[in-house]
C-alpha positions, 0 to 999 in steps of 0.5 A, a space after each residue: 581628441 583620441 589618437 585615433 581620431 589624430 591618426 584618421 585626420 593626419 592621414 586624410 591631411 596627408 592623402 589631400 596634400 599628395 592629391 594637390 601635389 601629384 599632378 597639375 594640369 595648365 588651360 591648354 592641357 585641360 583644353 587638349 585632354 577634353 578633345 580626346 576624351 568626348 565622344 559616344 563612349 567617354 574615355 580616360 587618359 592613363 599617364 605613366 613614367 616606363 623605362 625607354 628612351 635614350 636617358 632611361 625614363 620617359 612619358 607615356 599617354 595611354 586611353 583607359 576604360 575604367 581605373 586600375 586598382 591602384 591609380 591615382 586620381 586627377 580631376 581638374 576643370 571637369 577633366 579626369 586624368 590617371 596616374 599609373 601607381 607605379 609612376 606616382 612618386 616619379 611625377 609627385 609636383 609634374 605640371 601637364 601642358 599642351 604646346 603647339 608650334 609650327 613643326 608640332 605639337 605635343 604634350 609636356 611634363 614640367 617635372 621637378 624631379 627630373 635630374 636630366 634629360 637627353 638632348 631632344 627632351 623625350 627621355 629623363 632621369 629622377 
């Protein structure tokens, strides 16, 4: 095999192991997401980490018409969710869930990169 071709195969090796491994989403998140996404025009669901919240970082969900230049890509059970660029590294292994109980719901991140997290759980620090 040429370098070259070891080269294209490493990076496409790489590239799909970064995709199964930025962001996974649970039934109940897939369930969720395809609630906010139907409709007469189809929307898309931007994900990404800001500075705010009392421990520093937090979460934000936004709806987006097309995908920015640089996002990452997550398509799962039919359902398309984006990664702000700027926060990839940040949710690198995060799994997405939805959770309902009798005072709330809301979506959640299990994230392994988070070091800490204020006491009501809506910011963190990596």
């Amino acid at each position: 095999m040429s370098a070259t071709a070891v080269r294209a195969a490493t990076s496409l090796a790489n590239r799909s192991r970064l995709q199964k491994a930025a962001m996974t989403l649970t039934p109940a998140a897939v369930t969720k997401l395809q609630e906010f996404v139907k409709g007469p025009e189809p929307k898309l669901i931007r994900v990404a980490v800001k500075n705010k919240g009392c421990a520093g970082l937090s979460y934000v969900l936004e709806y987006a018409k097309e995908k920015g230049k640089f996002d990452e890509v997550i398509n799962q059970d039919g359902v398309t969710v984006l990664i702000e660029s700027k926060s990839l590294f940040k949710m690198l292994g995060s799994e997405m869930d939805y959770v309902e109980d009798k005072l709330s719901s809301k979506f959640v991140f299990n994230n392994p990169n988070v070091k800490e997290s204020c006491g009501c759980g809506e910011s963190f620090t990596i």
